[in-house]
C-alpha positions as CSV (number, residue, x, y, z in Angstrom):
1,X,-74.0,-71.9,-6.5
2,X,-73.0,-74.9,-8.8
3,X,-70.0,-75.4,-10.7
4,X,-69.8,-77.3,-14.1
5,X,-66.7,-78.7,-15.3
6,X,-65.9,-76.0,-17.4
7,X,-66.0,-74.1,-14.1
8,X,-63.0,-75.3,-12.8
9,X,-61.0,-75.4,-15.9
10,X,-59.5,-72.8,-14.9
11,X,-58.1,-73.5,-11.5
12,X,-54.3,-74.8,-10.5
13,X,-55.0,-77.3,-7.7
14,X,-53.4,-75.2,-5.4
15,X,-55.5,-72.3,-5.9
16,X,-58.8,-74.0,-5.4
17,X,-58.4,-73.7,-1.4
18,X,-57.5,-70.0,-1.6
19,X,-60.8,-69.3,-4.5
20,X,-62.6,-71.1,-1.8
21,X,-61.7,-69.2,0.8
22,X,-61.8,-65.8,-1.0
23,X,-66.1,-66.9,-1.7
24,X,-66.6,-67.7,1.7
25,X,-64.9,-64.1,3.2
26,X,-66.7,-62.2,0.4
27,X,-70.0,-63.8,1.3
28,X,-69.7,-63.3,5.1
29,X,-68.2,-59.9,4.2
30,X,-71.1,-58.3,1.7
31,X,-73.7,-60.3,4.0
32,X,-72.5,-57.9,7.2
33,X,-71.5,-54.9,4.5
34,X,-75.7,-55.5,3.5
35,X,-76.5,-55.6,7.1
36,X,-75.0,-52.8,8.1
37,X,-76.5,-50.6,5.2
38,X,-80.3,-51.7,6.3
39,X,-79.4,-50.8,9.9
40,X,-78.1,-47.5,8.7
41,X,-81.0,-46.3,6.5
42,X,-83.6,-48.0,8.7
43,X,-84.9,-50.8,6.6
44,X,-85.8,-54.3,6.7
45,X,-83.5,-56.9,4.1
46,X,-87.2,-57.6,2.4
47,X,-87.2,-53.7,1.9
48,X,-83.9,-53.1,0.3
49,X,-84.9,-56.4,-2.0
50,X,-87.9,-55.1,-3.0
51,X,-85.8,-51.4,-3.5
52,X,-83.8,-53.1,-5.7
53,X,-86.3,-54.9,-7.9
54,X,-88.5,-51.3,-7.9
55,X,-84.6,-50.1,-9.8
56,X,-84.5,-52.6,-11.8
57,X,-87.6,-52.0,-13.8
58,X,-90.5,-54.3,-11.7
59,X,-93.1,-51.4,-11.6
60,X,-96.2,-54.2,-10.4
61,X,-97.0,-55.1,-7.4
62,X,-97.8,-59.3,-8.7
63,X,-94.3,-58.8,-11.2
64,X,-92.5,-57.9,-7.8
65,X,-94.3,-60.7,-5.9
66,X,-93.2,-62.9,-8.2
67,X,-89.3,-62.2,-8.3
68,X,-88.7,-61.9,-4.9
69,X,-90.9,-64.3,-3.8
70,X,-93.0,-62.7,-1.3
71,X,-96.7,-62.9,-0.5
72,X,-98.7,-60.3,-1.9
73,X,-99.9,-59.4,1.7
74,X,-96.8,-59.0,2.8
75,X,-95.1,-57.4,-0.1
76,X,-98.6,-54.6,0.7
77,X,-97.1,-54.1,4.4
78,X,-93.7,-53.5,3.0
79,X,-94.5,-51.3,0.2
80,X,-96.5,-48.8,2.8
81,X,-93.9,-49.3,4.9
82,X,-91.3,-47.8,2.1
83,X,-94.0,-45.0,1.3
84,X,-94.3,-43.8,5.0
85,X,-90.6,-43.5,5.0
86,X,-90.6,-41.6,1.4
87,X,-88.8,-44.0,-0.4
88,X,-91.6,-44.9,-2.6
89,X,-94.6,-43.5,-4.2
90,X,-97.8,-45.8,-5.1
91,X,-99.5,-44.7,-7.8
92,X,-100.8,-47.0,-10.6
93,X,-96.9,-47.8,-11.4
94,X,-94.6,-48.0,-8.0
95,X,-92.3,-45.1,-8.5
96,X,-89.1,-44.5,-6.5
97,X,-88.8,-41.1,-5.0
98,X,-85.9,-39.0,-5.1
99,X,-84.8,-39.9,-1.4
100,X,-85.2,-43.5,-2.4
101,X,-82.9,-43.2,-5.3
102,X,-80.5,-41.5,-3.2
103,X,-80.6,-43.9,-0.2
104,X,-80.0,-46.8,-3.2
105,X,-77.6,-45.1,-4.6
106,X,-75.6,-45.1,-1.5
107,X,-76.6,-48.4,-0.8
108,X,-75.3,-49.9,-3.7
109,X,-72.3,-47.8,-3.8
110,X,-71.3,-49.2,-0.4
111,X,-71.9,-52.3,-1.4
112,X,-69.5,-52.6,-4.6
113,X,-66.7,-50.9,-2.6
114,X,-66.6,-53.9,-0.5
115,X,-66.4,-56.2,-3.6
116,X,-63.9,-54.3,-5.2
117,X,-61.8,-54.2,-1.7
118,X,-62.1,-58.2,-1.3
119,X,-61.2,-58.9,-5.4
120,X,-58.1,-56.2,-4.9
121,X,-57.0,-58.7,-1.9
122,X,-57.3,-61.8,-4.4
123,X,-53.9,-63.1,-5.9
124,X,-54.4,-62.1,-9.7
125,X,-53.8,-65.7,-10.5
126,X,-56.7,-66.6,-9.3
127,X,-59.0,-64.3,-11.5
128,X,-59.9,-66.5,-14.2
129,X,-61.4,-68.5,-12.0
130,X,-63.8,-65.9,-10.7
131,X,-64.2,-64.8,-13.8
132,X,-65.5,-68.2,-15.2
133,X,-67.9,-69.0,-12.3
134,X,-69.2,-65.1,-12.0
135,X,-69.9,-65.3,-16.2
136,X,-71.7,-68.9,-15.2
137,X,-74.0,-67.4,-12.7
């Protein structure tokens, strides 16, 4: 992540240390919170990215490829992979089955808790500042 100027507009100079600080625990924290979901529903990290980009609306194999930057061999492995364990269905289109949309679902659910639990810890003061540099990205 980069910051322009206009970025840090918006910080007092004693609030940088603690905006800092907040980036680094909610990185570390949704890096084990994403962890612990793959462990959980028996995936790989390059599954649950490819999951996610099957959501979003990538329905080819060489658009998914592409975003997630993946060979097209190995992106093959994983999507059999995610069809052995019913989470996807190959058909001319890739199609998400009901259990995958469940298990995302979940997944993602999970996964905002723990960003809404690390911004409810973050002095208010502060918020602008996230704000600004979450708008940027």
């Amino acid at each position: 992540m980069s910051l322009s100027f206009a970025d840090t507009l918006y910080f007092k100079k004693e609030n940088v240390l603690e905006i800092i600080l907040c980036f680094h625990r909610s990185y570390k924290s949704l890096q084990k919170e994403i962890q612990i979901c793959c462990e959980i529903n028996n995936l790989t990290f390059n599954e649950l990215i490819v999951i996610l980009e099957i959501k979003k609306g990538f329905k080819k194999k060489i658009d998914i490829a592409n975003k997630v930057f993946l060979k097209k061999q190995n992106l093959n492995l994983i999507l059999k992979d995610l069809q052995k364990k019913n989470i996807i269905k190959l058909d001319n289109n890739i199609l998400i089955t009901k259990n995958g949309e469940e298990l995302i679902e979940k997944t993602t659910n999970r996964i905002n808790e723990r960003i809404i639990n690390i911004f409810k810890k973050t002095d208010p003061k502060n918020m602008p500042g996230f704000i600004n540099i979450i708008e940027s990205l």
